[in-house]
LOMIDO-424375 format. One record per residue: residue in one letter; x, y, z of N, C-alpha, C, O in turn. Coordinates in steps of 0.2 Angstrom, whole numbers, plus 2048, in hexadecimal, padded with zeros to 3 digits. Layout:
REM LOMIDO-424375
 rest  nX  nY  nZ caX caY caZ  cX  cY  cZ  oX  oY  oZ
    a   X   Y   Z   X   Y   Z   X   Y   Z   X   Y   Z
...
***
This chain:
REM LOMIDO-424375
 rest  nX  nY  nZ caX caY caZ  cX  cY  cZ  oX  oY  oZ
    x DC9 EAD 1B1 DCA EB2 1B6 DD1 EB5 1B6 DD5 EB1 1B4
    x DD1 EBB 1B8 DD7 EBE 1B8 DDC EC0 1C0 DD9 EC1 1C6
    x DE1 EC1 1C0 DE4 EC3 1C6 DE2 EC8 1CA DE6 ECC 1C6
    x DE0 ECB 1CE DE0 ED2 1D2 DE5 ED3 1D5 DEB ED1 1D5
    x DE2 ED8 1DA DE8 EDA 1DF DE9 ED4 1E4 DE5 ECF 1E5
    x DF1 ED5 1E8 DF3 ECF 1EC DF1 EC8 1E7 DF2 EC4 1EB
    x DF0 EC6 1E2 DF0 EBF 1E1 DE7 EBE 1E1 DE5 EB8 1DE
    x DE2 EC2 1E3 DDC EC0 1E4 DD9 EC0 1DD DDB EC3 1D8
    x DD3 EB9 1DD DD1 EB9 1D5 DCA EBF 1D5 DC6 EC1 1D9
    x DCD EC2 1CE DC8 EC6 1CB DC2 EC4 1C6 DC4 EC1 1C2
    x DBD EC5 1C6 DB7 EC1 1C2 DB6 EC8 1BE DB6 ECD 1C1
    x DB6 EC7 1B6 DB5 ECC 1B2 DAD ECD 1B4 DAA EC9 1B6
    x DAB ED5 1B2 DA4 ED6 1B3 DA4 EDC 1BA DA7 EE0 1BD
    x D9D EDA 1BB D9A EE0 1C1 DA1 EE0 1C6 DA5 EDC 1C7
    x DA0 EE6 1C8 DA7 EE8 1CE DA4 EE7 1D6 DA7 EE6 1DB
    x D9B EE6 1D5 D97 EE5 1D9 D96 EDF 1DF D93 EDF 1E4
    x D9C EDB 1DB D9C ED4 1DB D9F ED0 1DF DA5 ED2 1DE
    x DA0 ECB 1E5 DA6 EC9 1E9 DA4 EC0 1E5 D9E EBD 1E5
    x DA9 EBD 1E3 DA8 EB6 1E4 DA9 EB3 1E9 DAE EB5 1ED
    x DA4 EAE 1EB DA1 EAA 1F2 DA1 EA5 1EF DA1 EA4 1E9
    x DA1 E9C 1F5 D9E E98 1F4 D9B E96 1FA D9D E96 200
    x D94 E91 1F6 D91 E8E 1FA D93 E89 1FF D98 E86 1FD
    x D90 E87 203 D92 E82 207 D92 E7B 204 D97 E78 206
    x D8E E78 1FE D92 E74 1FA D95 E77 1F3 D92 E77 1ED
    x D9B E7B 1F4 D9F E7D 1F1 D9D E80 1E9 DA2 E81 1E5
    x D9A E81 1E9 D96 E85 1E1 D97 E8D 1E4 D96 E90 1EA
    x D9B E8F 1DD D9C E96 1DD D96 E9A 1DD D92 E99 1D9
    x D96 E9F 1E0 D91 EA6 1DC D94 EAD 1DC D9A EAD 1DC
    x D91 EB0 1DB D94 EB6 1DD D8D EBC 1DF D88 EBC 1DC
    x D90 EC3 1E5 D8A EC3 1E9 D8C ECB 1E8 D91 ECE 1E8
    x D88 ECD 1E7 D87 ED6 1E8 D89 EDA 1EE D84 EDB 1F2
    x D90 EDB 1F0 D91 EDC 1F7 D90 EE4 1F9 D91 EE6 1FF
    x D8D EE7 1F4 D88 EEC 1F7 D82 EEB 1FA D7E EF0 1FC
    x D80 EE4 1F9 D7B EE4 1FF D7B EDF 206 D78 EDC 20B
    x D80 EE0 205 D82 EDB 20F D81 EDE 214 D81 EE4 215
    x D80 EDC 218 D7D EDF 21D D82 EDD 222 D88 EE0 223
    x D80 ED6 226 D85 ED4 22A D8B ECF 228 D8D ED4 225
    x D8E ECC 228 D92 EC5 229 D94 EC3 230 D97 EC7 234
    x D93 EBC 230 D92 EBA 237 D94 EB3 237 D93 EAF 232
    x D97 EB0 23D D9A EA8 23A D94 EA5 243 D93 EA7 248
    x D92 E9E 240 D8C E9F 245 D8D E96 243 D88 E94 240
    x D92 E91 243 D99 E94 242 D9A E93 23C DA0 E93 23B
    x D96 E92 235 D98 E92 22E D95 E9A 22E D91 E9C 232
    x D98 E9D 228 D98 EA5 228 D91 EA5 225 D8E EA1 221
    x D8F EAA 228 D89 EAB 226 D87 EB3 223 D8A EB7 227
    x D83 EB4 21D D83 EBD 21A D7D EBE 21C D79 EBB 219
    x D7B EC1 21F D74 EC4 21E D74 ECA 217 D79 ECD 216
    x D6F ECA 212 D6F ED0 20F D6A ED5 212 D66 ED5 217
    x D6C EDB 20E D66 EE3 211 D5D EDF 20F D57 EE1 211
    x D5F ED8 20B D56 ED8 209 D54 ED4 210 D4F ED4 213
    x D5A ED0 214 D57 ECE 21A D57 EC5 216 D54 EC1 219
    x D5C EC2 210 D5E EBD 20E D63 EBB 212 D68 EBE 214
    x D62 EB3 212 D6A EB1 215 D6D EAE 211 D6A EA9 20E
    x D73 EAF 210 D78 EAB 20D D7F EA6 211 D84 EA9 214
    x D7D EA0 212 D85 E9E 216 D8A E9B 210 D87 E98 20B
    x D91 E9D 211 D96 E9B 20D D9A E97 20F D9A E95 215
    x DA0 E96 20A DA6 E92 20E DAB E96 212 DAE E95 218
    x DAA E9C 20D DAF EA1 210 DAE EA2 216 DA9 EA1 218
    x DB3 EA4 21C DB3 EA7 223 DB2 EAE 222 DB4 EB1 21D
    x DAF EAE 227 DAE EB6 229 DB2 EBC 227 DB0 EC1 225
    x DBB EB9 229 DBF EBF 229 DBF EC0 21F DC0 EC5 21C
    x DBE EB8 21C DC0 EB8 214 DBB EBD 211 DBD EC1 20D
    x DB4 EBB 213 DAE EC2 211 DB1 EC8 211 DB3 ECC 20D
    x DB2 EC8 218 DB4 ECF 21B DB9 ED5 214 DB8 EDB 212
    x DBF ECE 215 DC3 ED1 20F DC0 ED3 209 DC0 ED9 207
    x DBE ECD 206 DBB ED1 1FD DB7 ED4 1FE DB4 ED5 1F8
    x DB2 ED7 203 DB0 EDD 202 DB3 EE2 202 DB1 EE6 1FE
    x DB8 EE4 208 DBC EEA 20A DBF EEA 204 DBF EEF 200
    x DC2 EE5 201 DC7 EE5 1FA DC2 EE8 1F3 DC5 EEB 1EF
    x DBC EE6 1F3 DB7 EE8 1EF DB6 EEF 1F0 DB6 EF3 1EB
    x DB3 EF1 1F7 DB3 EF9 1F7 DBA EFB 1F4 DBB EFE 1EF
    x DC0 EF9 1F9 DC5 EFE 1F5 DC4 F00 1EE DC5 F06 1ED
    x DC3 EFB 1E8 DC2 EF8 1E3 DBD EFF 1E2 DBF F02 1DD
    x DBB F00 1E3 DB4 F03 1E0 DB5 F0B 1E7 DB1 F0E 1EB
    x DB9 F0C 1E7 DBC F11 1EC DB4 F16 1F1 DB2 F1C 1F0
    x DB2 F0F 1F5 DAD F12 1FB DB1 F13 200 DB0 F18 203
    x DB8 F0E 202 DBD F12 207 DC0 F17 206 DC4 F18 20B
    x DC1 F1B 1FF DC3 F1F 1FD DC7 F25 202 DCC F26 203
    x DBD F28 206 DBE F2B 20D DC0 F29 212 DBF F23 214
    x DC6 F2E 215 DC6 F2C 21B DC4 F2C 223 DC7 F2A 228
    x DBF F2D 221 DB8 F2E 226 DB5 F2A 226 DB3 F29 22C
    x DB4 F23 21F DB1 F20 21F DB4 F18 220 DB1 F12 221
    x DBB F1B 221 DC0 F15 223 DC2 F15 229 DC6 F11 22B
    x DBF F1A 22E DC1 F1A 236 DC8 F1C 237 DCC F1B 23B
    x DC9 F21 230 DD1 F26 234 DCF F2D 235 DCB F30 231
    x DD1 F30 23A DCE F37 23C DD1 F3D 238 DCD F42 237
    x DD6 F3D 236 DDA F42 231 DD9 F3E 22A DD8 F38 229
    x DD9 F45 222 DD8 F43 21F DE0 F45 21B DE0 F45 215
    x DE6 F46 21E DEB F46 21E DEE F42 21A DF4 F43 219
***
């Protein structure tokens, strides 16, 4: 594995990709273009778009992040329309 931005690890391969682990600690890595929800109910919980559940070790805000950090990554916050700023200044 290599270094990313801020110190974060990068896994060589698909850009598609966030690494997660399970509640007994084994790695995966999950397609975060299909996420739907994340939810802490109180261990975090993903729903995907197929209507799968995934719970992990990460917290909610830690998801939160390597996805936002992935989009940027693959520039879907690009817009900023799609970021909740009103000018594109």
């Amino acid at each position: 594995m290599r270094e990313g931005r801020a110190g974060s690890r990068v896994r060589p391969g698909p850009i598609s990709m966030i690494e997660l682990s399970r509640l007994n600690g084994k790695a995966f890595t999950l397609n975060a273009l299909y996420i739907e929800t994340v939810e802490s109910f109180p261990d975090t919980t993903i729903t995907l778009t197929t209507g799968t559940k995934v719970i992990v070790l990460q917290s909610e805000d830690e998801v939160r992040q390597k996805v936002t950090t992935f989009y940027k990554n693959i520039q879907i916050l690009s817009n900023p329309h799609l970021r909740g700023e009103e000018d594109e200044e």
